[in-house]
N, CA, C and O atoms as a GROMACS GRO file, in nm:
protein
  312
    1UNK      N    1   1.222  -0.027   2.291
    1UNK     CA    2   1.176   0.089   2.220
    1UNK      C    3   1.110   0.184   2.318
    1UNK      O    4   1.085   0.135   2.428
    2UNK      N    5   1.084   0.281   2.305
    2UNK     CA    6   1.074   0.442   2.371
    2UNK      C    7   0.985   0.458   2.294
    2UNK      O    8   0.887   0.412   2.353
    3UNK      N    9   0.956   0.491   2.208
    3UNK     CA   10   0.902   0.613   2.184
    3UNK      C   11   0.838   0.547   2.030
    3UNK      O   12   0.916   0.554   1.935
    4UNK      N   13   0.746   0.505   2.013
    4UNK     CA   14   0.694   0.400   1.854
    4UNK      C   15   0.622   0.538   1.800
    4UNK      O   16   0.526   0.601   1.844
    5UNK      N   17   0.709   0.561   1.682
    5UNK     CA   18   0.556   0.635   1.590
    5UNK      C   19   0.495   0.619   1.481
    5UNK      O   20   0.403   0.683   1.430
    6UNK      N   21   0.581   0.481   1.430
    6UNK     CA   22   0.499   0.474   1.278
    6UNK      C   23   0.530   0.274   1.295
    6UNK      O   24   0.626   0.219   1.348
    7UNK      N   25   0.405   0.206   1.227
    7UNK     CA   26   0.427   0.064   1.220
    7UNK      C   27   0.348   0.001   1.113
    7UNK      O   28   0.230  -0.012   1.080
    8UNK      N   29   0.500  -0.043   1.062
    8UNK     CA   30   0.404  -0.070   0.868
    8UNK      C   31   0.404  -0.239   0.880
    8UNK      O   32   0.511  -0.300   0.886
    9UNK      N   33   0.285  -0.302   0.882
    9UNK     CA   34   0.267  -0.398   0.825
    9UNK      C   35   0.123  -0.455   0.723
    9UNK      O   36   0.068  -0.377   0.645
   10UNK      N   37   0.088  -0.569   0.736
   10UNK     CA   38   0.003  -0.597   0.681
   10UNK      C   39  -0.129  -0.555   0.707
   10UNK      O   40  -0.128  -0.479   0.804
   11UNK      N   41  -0.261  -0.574   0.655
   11UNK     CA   42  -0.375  -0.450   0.710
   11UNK      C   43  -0.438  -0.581   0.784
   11UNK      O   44  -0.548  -0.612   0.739
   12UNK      N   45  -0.392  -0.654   0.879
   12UNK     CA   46  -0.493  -0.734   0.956
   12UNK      C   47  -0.551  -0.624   1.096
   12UNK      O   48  -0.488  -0.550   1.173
   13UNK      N   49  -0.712  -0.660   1.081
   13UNK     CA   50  -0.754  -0.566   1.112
   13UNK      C   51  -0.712  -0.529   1.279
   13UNK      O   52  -0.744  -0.424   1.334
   14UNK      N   53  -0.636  -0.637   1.341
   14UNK     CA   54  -0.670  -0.682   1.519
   14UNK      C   55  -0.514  -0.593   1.520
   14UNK      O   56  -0.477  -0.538   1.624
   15UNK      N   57  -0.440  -0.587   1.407
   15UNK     CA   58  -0.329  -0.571   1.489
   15UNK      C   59  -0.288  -0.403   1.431
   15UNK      O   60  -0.191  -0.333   1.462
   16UNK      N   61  -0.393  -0.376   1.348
   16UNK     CA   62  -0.405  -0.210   1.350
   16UNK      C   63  -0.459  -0.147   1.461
   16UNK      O   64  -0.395  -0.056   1.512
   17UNK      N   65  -0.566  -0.179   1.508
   17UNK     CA   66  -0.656  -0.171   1.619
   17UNK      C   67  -0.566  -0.163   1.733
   17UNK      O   68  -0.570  -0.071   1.815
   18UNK      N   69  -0.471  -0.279   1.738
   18UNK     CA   70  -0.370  -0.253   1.854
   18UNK      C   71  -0.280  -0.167   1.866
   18UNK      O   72  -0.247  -0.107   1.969
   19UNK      N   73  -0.210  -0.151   1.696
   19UNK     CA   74  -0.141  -0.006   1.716
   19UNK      C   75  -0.185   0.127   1.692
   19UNK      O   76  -0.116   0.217   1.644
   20UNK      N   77  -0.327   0.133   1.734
   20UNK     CA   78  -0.401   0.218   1.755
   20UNK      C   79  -0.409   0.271   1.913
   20UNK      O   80  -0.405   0.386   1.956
   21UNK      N   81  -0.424   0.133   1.991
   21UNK     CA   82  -0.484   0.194   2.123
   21UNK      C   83  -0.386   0.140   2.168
   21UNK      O   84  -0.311   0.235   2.191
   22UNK      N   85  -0.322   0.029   2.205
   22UNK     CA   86  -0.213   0.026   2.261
   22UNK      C   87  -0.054   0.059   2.266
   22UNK      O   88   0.022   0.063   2.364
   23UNK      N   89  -0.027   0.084   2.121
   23UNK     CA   90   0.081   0.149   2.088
   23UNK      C   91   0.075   0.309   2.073
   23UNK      O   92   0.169   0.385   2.094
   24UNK      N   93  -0.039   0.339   2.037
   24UNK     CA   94  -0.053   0.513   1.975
   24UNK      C   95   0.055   0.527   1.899
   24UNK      O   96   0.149   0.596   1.940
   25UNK      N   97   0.059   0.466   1.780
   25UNK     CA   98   0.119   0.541   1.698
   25UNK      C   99   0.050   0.525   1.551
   25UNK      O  100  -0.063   0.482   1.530
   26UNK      N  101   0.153   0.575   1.446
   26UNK     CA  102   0.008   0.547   1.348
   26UNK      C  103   0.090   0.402   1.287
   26UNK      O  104   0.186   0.330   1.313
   27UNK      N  105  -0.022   0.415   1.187
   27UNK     CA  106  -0.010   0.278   1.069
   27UNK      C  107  -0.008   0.252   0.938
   27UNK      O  108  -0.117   0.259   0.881
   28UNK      N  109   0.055   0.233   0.896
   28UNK     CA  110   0.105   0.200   0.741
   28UNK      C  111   0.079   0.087   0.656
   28UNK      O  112   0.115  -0.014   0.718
   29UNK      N  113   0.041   0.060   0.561
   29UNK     CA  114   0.025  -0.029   0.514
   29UNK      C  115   0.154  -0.082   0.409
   29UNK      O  116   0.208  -0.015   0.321
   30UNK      N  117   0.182  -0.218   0.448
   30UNK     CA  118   0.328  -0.260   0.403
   30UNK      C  119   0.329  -0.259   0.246
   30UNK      O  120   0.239  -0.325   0.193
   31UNK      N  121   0.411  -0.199   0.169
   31UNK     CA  122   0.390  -0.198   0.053
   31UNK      C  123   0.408  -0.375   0.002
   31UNK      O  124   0.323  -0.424  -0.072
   32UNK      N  125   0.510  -0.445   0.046
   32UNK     CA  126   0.517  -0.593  -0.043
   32UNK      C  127   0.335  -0.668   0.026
   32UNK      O  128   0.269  -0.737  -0.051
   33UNK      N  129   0.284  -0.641   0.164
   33UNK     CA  130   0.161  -0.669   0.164
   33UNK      C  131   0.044  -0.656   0.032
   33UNK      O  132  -0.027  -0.746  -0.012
   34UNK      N  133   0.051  -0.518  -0.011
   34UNK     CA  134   0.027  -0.467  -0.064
   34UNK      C  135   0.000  -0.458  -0.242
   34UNK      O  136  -0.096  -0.414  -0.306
   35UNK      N  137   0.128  -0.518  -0.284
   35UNK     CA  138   0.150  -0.580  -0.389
   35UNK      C  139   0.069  -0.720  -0.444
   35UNK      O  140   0.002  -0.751  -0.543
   36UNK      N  141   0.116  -0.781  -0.322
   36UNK     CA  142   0.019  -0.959  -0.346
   36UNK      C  143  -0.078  -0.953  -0.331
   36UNK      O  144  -0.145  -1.018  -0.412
   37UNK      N  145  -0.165  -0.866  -0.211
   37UNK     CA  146  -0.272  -0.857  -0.229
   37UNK      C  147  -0.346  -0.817  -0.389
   37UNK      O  148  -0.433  -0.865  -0.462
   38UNK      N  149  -0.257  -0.703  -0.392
   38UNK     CA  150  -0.319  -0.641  -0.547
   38UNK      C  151  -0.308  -0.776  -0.670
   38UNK      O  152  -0.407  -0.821  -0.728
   39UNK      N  153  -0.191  -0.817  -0.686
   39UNK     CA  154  -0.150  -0.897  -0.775
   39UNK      C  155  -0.235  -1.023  -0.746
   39UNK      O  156  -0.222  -1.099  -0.843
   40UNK      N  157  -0.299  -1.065  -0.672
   40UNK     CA  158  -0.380  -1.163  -0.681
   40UNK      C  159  -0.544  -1.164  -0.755
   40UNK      O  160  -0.616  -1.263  -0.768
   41UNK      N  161  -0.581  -0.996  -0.806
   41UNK     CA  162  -0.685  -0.992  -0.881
   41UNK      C  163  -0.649  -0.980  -1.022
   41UNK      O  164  -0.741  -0.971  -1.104
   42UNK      N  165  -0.541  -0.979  -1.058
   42UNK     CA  166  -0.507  -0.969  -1.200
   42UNK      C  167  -0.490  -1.106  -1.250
   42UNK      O  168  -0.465  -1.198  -1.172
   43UNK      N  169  -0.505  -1.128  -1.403
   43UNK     CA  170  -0.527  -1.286  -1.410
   43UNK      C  171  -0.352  -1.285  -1.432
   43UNK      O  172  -0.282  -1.187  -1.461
   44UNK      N  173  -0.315  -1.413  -1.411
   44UNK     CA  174  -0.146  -1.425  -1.428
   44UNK      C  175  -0.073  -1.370  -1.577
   44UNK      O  176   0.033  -1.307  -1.582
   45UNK      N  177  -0.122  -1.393  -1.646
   45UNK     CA  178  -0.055  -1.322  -1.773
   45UNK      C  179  -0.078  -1.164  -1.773
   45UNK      O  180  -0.057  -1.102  -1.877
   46UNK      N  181  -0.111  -1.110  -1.682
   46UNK     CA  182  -0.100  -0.947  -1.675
   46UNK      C  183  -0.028  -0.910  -1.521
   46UNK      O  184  -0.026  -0.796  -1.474
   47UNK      N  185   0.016  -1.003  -1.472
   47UNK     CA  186   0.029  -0.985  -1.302
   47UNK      C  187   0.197  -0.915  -1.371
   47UNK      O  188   0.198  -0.817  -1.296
   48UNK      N  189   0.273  -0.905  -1.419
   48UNK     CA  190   0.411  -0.785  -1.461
   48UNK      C  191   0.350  -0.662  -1.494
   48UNK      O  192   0.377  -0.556  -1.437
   49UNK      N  193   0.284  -0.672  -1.566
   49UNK     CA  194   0.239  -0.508  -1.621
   49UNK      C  195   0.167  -0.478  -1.515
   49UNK      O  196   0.253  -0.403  -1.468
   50UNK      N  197   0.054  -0.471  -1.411
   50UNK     CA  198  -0.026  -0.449  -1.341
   50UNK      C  199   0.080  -0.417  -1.211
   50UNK      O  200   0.068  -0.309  -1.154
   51UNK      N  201   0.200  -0.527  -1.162
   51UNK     CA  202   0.285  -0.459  -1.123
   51UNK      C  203   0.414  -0.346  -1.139
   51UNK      O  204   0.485  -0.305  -1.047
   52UNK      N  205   0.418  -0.324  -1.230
   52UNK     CA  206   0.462  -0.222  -1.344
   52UNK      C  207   0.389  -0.064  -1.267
   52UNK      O  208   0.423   0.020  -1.184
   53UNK      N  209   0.262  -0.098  -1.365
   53UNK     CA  210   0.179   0.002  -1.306
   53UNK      C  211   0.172   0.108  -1.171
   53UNK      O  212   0.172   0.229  -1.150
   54UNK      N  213   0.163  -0.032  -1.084
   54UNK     CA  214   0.143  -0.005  -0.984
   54UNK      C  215   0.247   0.071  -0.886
   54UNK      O  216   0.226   0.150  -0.794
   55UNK      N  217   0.411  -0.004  -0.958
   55UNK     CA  218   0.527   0.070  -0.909
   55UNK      C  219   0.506   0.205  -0.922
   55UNK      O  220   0.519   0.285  -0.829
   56UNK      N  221   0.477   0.231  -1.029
   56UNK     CA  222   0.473   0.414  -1.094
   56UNK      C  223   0.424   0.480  -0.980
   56UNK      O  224   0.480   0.579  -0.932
   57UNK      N  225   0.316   0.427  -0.931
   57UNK     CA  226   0.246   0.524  -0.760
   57UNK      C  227   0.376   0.531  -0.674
   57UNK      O  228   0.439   0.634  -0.652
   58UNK      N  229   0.403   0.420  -0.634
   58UNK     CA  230   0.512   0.415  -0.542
   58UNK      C  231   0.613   0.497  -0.576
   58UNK      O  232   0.635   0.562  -0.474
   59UNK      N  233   0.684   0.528  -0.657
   59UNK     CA  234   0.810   0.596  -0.778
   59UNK      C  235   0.772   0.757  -0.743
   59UNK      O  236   0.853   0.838  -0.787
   60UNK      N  237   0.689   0.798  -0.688
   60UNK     CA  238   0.650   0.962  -0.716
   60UNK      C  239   0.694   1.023  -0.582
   60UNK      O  240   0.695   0.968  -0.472
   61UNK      N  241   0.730   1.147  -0.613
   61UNK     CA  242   0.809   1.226  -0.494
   61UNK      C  243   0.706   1.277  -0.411
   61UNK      O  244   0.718   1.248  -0.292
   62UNK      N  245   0.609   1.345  -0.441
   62UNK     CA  246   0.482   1.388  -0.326
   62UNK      C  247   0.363   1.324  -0.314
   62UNK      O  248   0.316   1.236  -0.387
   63UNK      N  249   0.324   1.368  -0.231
   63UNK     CA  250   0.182   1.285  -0.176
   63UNK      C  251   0.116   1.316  -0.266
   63UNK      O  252   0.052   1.214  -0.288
   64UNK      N  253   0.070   1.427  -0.376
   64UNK     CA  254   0.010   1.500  -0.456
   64UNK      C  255   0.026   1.368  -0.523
   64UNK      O  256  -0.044   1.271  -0.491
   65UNK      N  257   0.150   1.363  -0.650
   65UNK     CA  258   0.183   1.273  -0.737
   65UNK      C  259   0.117   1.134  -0.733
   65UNK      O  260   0.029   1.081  -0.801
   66UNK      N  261   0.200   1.093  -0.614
   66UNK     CA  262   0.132   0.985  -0.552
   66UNK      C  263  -0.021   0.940  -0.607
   66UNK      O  264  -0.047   0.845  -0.680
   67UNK      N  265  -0.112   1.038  -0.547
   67UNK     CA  266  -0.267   1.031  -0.544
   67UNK      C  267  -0.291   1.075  -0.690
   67UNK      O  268  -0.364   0.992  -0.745
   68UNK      N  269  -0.263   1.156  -0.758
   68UNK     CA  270  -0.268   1.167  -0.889
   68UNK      C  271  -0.251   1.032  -0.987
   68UNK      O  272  -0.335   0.972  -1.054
   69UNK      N  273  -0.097   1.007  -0.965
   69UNK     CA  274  -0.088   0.821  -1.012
   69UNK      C  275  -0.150   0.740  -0.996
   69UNK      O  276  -0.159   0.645  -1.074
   70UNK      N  277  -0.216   0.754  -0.881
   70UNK     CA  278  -0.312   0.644  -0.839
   70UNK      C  279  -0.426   0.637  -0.887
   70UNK      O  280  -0.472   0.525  -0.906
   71UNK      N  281  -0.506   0.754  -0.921
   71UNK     CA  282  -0.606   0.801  -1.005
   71UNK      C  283  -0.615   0.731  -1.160
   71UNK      O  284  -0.714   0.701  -1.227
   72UNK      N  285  -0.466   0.718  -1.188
   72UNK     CA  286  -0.448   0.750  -1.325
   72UNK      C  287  -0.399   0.569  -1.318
   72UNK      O  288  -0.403   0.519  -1.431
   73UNK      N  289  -0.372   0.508  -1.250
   73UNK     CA  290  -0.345   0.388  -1.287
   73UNK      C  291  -0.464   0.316  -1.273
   73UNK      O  292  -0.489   0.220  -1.347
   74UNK      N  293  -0.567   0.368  -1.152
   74UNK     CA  294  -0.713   0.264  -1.134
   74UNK      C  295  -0.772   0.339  -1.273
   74UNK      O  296  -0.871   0.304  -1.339
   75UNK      N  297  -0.721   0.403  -1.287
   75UNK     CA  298  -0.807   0.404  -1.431
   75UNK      C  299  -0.813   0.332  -1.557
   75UNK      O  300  -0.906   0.297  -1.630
   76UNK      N  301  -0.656   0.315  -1.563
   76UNK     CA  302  -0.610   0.237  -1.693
   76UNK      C  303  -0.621   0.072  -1.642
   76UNK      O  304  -0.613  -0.027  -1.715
   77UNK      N  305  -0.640   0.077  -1.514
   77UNK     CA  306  -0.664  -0.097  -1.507
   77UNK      C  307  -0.783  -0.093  -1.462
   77UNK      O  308  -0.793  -0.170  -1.366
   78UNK      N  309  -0.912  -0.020  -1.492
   78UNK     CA  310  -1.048  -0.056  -1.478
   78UNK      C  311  -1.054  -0.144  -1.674
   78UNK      O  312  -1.158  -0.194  -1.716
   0.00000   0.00000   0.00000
C-alpha cells in the first residue's frame, strides 16, 4: 500500500492511536464492531428490534440524516 487514508476497524484504543501517528490516516469505526457492541446492552428479547433501529442510522443518505436518526433512535431506546 502507498498511500492509506481511511481504516475501519474495531475502537481498540492502541490500534487507533497507531493509525493515528503511524499510519496518518483517519479512523472509522467498524459498523459489525459496532453492532455487538451495541447489541450486548439490550436484554435478548429486544436485541432484533434494537437492531432494527439501529439499521435506520446506517440506511440514511447524509451525514445530516444520519445524526438526526441517531438523535431520534437514542431517544426511543432511552
Amino acid at each position: 500500500m502507498r498511500s492509506l487514508k481511511l481504516v475501519i476497524s474495531d475502537a481498540h484504543e492502541g490500534l487507533k492511536a497507531a493509525v493515528r501517528k503511524v499510519i496518518s490516516a483517519s479512523w472509522q469505526r467498524c459498523r459489525v464492531h459496532f453492532m455487538r457492541n451495541a447489541l450486548v446492552h439490550a436484554p435478548a428479547g429486544q436485541r432484533r428490534i434494537v437492531s432494527v433501529l439501529i439499521a435506520t442510522i446506517f440506511a440514511q443518505t447524509t451525514e445530516r440524516a444520519a445524526r438526526d436518526q441517531w438523535r431520534t433512535v437514542a431517544d426511543q431506546l432511552r
